[in-house]
C-alpha positions as CSV (number, residue, x, y, z in Angstrom):
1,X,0.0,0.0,0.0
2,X,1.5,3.0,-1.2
3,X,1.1,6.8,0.7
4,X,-1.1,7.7,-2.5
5,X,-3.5,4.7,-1.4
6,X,-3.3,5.6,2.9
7,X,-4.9,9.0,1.3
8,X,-7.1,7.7,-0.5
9,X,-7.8,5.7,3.2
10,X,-9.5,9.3,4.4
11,X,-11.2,10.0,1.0
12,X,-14.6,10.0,2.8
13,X,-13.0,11.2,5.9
14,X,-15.8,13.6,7.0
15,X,-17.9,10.7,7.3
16,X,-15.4,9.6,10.2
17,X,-15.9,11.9,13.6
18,X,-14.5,15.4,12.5
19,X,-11.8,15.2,15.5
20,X,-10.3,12.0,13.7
21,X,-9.3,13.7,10.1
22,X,-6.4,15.9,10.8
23,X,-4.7,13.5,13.0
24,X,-5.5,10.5,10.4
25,X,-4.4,12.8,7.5
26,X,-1.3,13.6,9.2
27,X,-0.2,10.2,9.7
28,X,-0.9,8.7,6.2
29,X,1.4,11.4,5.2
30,X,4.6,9.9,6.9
31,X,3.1,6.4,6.1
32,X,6.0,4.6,4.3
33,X,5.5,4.2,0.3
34,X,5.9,0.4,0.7
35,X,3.2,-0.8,3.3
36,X,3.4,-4.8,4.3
37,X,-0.3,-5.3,3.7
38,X,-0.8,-7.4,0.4
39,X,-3.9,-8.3,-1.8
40,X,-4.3,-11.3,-0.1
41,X,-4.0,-9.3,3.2
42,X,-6.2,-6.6,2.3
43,X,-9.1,-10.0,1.3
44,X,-8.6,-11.5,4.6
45,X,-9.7,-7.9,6.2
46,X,-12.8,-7.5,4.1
47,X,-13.3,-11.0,5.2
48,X,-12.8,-9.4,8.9
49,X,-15.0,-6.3,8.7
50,X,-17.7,-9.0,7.1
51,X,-17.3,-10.6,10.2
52,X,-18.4,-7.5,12.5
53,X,-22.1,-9.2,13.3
54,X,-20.0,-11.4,15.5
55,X,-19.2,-8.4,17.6
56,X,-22.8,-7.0,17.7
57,X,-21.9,-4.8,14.7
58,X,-23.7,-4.0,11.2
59,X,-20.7,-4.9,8.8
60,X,-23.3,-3.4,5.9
61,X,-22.4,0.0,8.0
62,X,-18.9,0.5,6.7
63,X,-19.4,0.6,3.2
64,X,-17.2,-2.2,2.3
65,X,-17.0,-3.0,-1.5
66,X,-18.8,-5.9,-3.0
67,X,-17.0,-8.9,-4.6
68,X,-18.0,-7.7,-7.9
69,X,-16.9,-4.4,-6.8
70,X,-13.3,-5.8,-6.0
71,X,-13.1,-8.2,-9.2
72,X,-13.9,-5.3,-11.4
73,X,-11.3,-2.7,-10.0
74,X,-9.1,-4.2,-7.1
75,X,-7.0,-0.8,-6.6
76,X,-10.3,1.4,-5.9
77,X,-11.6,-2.0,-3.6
78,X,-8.5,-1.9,-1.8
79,X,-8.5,1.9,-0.3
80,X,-12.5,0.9,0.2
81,X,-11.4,-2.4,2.5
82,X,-9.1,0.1,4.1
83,X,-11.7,2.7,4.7
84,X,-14.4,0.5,6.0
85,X,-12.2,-1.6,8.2
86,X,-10.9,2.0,9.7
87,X,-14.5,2.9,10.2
88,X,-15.5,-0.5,11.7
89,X,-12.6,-0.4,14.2
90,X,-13.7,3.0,15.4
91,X,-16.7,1.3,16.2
92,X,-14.9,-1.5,17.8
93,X,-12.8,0.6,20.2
94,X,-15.6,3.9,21.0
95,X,-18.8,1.8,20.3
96,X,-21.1,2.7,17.9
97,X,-23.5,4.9,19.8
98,X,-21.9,7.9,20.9
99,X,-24.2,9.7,22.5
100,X,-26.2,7.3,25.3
101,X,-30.1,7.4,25.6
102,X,-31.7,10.5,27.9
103,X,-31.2,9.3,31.3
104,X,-28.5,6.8,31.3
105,X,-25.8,9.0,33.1
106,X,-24.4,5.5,33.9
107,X,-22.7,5.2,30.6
108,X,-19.7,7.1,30.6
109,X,-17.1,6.7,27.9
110,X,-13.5,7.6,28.2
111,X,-12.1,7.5,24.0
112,X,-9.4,9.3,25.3
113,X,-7.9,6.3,26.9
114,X,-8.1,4.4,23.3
115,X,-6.4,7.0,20.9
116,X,-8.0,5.9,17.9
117,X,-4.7,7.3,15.6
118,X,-2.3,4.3,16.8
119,X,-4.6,1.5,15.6
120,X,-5.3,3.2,12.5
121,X,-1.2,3.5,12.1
122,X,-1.2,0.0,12.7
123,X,-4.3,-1.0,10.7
124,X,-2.3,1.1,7.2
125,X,1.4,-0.8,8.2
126,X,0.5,-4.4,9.6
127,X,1.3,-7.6,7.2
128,X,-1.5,-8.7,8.7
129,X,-4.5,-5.9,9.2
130,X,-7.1,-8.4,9.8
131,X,-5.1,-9.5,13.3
132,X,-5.0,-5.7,14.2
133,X,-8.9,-5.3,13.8
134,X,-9.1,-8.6,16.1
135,X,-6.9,-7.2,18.8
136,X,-9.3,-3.9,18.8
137,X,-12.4,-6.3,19.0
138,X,-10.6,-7.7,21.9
139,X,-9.7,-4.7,23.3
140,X,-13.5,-4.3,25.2
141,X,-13.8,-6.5,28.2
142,X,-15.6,-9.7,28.1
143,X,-15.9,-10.2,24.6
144,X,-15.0,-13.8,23.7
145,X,-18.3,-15.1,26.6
146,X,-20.1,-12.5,24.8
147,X,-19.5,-13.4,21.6
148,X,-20.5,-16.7,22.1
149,X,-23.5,-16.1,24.0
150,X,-24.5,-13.4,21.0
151,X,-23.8,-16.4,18.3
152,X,-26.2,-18.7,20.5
153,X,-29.0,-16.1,20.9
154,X,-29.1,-14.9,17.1
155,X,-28.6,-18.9,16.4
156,X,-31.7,-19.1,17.9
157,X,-33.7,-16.2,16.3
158,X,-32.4,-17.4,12.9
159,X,-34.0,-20.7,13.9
160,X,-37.5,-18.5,13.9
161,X,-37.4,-18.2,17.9
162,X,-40.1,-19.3,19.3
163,X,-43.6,-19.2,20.2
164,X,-45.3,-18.0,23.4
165,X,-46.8,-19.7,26.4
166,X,-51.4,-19.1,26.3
167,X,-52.5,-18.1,29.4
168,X,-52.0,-16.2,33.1
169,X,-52.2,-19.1,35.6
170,X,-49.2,-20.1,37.6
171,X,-47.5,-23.6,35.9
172,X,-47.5,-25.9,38.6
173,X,-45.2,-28.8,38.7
174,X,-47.0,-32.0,38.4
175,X,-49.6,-30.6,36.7
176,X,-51.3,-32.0,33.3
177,X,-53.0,-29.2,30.6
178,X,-53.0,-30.9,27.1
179,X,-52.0,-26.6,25.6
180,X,-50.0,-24.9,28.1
181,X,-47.3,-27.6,28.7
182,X,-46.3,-28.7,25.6
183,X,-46.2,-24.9,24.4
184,X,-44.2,-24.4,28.1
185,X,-41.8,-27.9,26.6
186,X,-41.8,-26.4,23.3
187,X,-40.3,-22.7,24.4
188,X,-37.4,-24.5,26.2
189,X,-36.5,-26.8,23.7
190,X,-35.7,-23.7,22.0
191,X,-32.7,-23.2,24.2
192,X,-32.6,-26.6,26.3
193,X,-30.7,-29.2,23.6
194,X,-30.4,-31.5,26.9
195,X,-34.4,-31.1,27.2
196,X,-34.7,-31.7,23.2
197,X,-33.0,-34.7,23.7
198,X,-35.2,-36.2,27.0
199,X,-38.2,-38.0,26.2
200,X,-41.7,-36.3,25.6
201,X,-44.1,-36.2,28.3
202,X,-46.6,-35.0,26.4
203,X,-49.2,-32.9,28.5
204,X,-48.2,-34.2,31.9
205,X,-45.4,-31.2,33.6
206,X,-43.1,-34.6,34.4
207,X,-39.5,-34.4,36.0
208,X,-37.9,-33.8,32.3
209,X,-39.8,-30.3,32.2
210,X,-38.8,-29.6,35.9
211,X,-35.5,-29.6,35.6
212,X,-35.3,-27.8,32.4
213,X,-37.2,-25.0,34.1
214,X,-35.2,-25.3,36.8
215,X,-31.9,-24.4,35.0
216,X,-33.9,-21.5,33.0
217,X,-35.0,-19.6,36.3
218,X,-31.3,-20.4,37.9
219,X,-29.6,-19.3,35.0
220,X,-31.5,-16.3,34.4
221,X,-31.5,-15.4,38.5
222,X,-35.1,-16.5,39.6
223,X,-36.5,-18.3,41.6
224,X,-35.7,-22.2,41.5
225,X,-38.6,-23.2,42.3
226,X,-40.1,-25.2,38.8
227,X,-43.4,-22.5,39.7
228,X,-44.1,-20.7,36.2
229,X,-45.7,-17.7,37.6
230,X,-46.5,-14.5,36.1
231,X,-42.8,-12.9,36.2
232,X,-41.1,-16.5,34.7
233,X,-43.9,-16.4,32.4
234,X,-43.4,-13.0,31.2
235,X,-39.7,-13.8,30.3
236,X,-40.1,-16.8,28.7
237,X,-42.8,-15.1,26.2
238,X,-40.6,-12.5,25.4
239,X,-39.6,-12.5,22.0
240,X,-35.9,-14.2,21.2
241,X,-34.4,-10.9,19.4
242,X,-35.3,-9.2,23.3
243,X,-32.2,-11.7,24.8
244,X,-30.1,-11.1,21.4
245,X,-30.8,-7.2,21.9
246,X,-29.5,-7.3,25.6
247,X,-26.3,-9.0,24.4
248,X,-25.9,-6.1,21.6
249,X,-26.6,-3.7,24.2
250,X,-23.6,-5.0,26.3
251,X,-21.0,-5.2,24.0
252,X,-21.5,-1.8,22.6
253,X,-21.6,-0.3,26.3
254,X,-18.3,-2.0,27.2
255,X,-16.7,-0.3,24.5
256,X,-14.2,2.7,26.1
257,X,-16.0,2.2,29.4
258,X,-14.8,4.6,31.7
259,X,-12.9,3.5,34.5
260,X,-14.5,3.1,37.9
261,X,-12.9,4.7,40.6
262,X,-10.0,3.2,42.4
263,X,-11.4,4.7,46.1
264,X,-14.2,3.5,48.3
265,X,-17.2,4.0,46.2
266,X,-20.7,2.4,46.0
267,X,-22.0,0.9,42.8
268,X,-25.8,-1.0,42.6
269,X,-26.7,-2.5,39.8
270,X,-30.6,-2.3,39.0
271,X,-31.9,-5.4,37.1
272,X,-29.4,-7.5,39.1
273,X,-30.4,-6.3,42.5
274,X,-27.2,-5.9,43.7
275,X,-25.4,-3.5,46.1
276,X,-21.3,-3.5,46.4
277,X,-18.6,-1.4,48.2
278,X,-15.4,-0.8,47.0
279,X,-12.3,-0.4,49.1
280,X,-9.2,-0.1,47.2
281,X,-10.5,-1.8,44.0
282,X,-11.7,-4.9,46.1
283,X,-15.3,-5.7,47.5
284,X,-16.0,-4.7,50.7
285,X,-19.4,-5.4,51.4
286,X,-21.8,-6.6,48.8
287,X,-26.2,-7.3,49.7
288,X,-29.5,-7.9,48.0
289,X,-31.4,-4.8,47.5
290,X,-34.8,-4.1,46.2
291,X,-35.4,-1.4,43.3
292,X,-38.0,0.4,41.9
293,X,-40.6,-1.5,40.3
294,X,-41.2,-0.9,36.3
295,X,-43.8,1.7,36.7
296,X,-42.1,3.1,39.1
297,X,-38.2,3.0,38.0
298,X,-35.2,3.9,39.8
299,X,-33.3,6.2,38.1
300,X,-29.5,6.3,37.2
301,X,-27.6,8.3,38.8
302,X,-24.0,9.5,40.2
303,X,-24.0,11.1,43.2
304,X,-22.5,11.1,47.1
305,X,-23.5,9.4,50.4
306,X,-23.1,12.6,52.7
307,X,-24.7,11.9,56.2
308,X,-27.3,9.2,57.7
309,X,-30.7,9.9,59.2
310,X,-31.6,7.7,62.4
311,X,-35.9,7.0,62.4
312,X,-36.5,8.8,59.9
313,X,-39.9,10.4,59.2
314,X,-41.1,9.8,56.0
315,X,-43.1,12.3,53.9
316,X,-45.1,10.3,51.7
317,X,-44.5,11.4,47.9
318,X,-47.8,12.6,46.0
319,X,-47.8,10.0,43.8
320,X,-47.4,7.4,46.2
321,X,-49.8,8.6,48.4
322,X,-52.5,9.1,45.0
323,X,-51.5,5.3,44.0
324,X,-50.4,3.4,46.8
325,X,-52.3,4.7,50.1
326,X,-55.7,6.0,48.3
327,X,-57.2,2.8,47.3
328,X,-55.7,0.9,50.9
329,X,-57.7,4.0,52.4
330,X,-60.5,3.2,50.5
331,X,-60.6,-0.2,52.0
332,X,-59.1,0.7,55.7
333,X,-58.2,4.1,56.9
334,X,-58.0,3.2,60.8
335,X,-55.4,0.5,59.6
336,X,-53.2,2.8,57.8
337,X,-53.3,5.8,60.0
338,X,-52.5,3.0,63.1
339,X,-48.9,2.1,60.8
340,X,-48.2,5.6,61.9
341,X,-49.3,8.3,58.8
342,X,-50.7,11.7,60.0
343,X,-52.8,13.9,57.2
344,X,-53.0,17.4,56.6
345,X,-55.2,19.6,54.7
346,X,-54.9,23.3,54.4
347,X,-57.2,24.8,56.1
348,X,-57.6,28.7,55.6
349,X,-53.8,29.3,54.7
350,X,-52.5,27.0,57.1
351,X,-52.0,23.1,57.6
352,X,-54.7,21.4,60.2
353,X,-53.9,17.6,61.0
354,X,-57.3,15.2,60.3
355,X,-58.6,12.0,61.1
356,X,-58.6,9.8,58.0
357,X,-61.6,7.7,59.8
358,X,-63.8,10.9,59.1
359,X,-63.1,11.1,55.1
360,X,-65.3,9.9,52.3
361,X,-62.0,8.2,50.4
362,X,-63.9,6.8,48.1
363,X,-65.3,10.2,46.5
364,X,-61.7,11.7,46.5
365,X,-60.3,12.6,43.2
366,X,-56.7,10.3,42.7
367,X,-55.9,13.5,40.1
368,X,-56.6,16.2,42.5
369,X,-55.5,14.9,46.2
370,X,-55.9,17.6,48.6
371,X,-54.1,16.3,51.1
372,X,-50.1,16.1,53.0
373,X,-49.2,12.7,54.3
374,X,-46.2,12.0,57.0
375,X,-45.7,8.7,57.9
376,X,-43.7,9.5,61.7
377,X,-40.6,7.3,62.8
378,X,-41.3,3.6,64.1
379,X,-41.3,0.3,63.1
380,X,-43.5,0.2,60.4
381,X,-42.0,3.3,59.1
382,X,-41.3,2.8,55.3
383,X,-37.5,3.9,55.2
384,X,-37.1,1.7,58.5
385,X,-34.6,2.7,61.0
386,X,-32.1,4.3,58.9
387,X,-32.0,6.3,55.8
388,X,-28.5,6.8,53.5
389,X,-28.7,10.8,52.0
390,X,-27.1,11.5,49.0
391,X,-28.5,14.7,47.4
392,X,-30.0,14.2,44.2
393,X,-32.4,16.1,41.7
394,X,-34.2,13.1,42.2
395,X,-34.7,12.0,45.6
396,X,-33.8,8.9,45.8
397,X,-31.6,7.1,48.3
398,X,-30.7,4.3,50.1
399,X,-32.5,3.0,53.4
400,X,-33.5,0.0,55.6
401,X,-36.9,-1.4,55.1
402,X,-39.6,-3.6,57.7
403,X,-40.6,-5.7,54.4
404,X,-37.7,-7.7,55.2
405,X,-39.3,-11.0,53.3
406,X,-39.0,-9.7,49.8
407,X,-35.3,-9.9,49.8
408,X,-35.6,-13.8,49.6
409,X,-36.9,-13.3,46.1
410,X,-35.0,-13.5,43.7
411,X,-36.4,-10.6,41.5
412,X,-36.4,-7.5,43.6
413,X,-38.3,-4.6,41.9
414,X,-40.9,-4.0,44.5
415,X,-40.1,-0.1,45.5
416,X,-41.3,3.0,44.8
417,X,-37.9,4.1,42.8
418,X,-34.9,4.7,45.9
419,X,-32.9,1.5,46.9
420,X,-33.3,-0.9,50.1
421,X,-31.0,-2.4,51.4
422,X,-30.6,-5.9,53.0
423,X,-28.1,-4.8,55.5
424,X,-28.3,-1.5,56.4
425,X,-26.0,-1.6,59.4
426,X,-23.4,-3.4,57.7
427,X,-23.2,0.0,55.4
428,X,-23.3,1.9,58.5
429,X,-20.7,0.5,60.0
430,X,-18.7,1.1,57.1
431,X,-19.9,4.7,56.5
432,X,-19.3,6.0,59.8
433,X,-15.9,5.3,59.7
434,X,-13.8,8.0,60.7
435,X,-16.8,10.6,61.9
436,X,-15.8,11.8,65.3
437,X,-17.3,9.9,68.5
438,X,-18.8,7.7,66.5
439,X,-19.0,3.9,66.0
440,X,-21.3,0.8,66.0
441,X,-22.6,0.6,69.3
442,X,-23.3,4.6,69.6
443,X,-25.0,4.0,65.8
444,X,-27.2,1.4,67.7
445,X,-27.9,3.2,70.4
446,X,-28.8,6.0,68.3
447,X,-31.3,3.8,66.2
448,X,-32.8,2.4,70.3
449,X,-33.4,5.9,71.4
450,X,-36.3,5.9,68.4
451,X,-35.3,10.1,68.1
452,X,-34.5,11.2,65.0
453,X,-31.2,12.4,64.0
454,X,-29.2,13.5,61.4
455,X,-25.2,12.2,61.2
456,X,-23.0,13.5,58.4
457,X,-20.3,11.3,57.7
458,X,-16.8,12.1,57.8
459,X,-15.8,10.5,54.8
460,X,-18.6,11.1,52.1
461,X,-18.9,7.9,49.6
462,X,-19.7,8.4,45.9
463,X,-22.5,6.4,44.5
464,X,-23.5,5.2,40.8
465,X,-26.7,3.6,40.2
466,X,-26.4,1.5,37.1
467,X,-28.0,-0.9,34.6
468,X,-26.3,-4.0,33.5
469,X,-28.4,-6.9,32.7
470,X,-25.2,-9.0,31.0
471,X,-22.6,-10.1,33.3
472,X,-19.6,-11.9,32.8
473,X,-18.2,-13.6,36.2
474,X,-15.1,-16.6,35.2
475,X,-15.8,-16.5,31.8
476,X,-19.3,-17.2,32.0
477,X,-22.4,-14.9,30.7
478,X,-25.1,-14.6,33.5
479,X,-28.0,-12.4,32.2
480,X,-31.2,-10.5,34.1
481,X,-34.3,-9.6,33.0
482,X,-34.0,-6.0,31.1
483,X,-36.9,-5.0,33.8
484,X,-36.9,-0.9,32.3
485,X,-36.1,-2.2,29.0
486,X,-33.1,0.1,28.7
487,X,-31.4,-2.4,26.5
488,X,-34.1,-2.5,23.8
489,X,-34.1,1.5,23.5
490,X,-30.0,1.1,23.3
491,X,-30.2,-1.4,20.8
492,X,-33.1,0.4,18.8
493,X,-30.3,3.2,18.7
494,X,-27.5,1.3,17.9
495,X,-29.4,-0.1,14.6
496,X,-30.4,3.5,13.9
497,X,-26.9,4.3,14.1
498,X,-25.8,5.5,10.3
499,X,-23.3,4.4,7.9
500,X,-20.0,6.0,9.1
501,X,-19.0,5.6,5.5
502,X,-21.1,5.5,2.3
503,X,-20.6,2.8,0.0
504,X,-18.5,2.9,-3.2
505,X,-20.1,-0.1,-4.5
């Protein structure tokens, strides 16, 4: 490849990100006017960039020639190969979609950290370009599990996917129904080869079928219990591109990753339920905790743990109070008001406490809820005995919860949008570190007394909420349920994405 041909590399240049082209330009200047890549080099990289729907990339995007195109004029094809595979490995080192979705602050790219202008130096000199587009694929953590796990999932939408499960009714094991359970046998055959390869037993839910829905709810994080209830039966009716979408979804969002930070920071993952510390790069502490249910979904966020309430008060939210209390009002307002809520109504300019026995609930408006709700300190008190503040725009934070029997479910989306936490004292502990006069027995005496108070901790601890449905622990893929559906807007966007080059032919 001679320097004329590099040039003709950034022919369509401004189709490649504007901050690219001078840099690029510079370098194919001082490219050497004998490059080691030959025809049969420059074949094996179309061959590569063909190859991108293995990484969860659109090789049609990159305007790479056709093989008529290259037969008919093999010195234009070869500055096209050139061109797309520069293109594609942009993609491969930055990801595709630059800008992330409204509201996902918890995708944060660093390209800085992979100079683009090395690889494509590397990409214009190597014998071999095709290894150096490899080495960028493998550049992004996790991608050989992923890869494999993609291959499986589009495998099985190529197959046609598959159909869904009729009806609403838990699946119970043991159970006969001539429809459901050969539909249920049918859908996890789909994925199951070692149930495809059991005998049939027909309309009866036998041992065979339990154990293949066994290893579905374990290896997607439910409950392994053989029950197909109303959230295992929503995921196995989803359709098979949703699972081939969350896998897209990954790779591209791995791509440049920012690093975490090396200090004691907090990170919870949403759709895996999952709280960890860090301390120097390792785990400190790691619980279950329960997140805002779809309707009501927590959001991502950065921010920082500053102090910790003791019995806190809780002032019930409008909406919670116009969806949640209203219609348990409706039914029993002595039982609510005796798990400690006040209410208030203005009254002539100023706010007069009422007795929610004397109120027609039924006749108030949901839209147009006159009235303030507090829910006071105690045992029944939502937030429980402590609260984790962390100022945000959107109020949300971390804090101990009475419903202590939901975190033995597997699938934890049960709040109102902030997170609870399985072991709040554990954090405590750990967060009141260093603060002056205090420790674990004053904390616990604090928390006895049943007065409220407000600590700020000595040592503030940052906080990211995130949303990663795919991960990758040893090598293996373990995968959530996309609860929000993040990863189907993200992969909507990432096949919107357009062509970074257009095609010559």
């Amino acid at each position: 490849m001679r320097r004329r041909d590099a040039l003709l590399l950034l022919a369509a240049a401004p189709a490649l990100p504007p901050f690219l082209v001078a840099p690029l330009a510079a370098r194919a200047e001082s490219l050497p006017r004998q490059a080691a890549a030959s025809w049969p080099a420059a074949l094996r990289l179309a061959e590569r960039v063909r190859a991108l729907d293995a990484d969860g990339l659109d090789p049609a995007a990159y305007g790479l020639p056709t093989e008529a195109a290259i037969a008919t004029d093999p010195q234009a094809a070869y500055s096209a190969i050139f061109r797309a595979a520069a293109a594609g490995m942009s993609d491969l080192l930055h990801g595709r979609v630059r800008v992330p979705p409204a509201g996902r602050v918890d995708i944060a790219r660093d390209t800085a950290a992979v100079p683009l202008a090395p690889w494509i130096d590397q990409l214009a000199q190597a014998a071999e370009p095709a290894e150096v587009m490899e080495r960028a694929a493998l550049a992004s953590p996790d991608t050989l599990p992923l890869r494999a796990a993609l291959a499986e999932a589009r495998a099985v939408v190529d197959r046609g996917g598959w159909a869904s499960i009729p009806g609403t009714a838990t699946i119970e094991p043991g159970s006969f129904d001539p429809v459901r359970i050969p539909a249920l046998r049918a859908r996890l055959q789909a994925e199951d080869p070692i149930l495809a390869a059991t005998p049939d037993e027909g309309a009866s839910y036998g041992p065979n079928l339990l154990a293949a829905v066994r290893r579905w709810q374990a290896a997607r994080g439910f409950e392994v219990d053989g029950r197909v209830g109303r959230i295992s039966l929503t995921a196995l009716n989803r359709p098979a591109e949703w699972r081939m979408n969350q896998l897209l979804a990954a790779m591209d969002m791995r791509r440049a990753a920012a690093a975490r930070p090396s200090g004691r920071h907090i990170a919870v993952n949403i759709p895996d339920f999952h709280f960890k510390l860090f301390e120097g790069g390792q785990v400190a502490l790691e619980m279950a905790v329960i997140v805002g249910r779809p309707g009501r979904p927590t959001p991502m966020l950065n921010a920082t743990m500053t102090a910790v309430q003791f019995n806190p008060p809780w002032g019930v939210p409008m909406r919670n109070a116009r969806e949640d209390l209203l219609p348990r009002l409706r039914r029993n307002p002595a039982a609510v008001a005796a798990q400690g809520f006040h209410f208030f109504r203005s009254v002539a300019g100023e706010m007069v406490e009422i007795d929610p026995t004397t109120v027609a609930w039924s006749a108030v408006d949901p839209q147009h809820f006159p009235y303030i709700i507090r829910q006071e300190a105690g045992d029944s008190s939502a937030l429980g005995r402590i609260k984790f503040i962390m100022p945000n725009r959107d109020d949300i934070y971390l804090h101990d919860t009475p419903d202590r029997h939901y975190f033995n479910r597997p699938d934890r989306a049960f709040s109102s949008g902030c997170i609870r936490l399985a072991r709040p004292l554990d954090l405590l502990a750990i967060a009141l570190e260093g603060t002056p006069g205090w420790d674990r027995d004053r904390a616990i005496r604090a928390i006895d007394s049943r007065a409220t108070s407000v600590t700020s901790l000595h040592r503030p601890i940052p906080v990211r909420l995130h949303y990663n449905t795919v991960v990758v622990e040893h090598g293996r893929v373990r995968m959530r349920p996309d609860i929000y559906g993040l990863d189907q807007a993200y992969a909507a966007l990432l096949a919107a994405a357009p062509p970074r080059l257009a095609s010559r032919g």
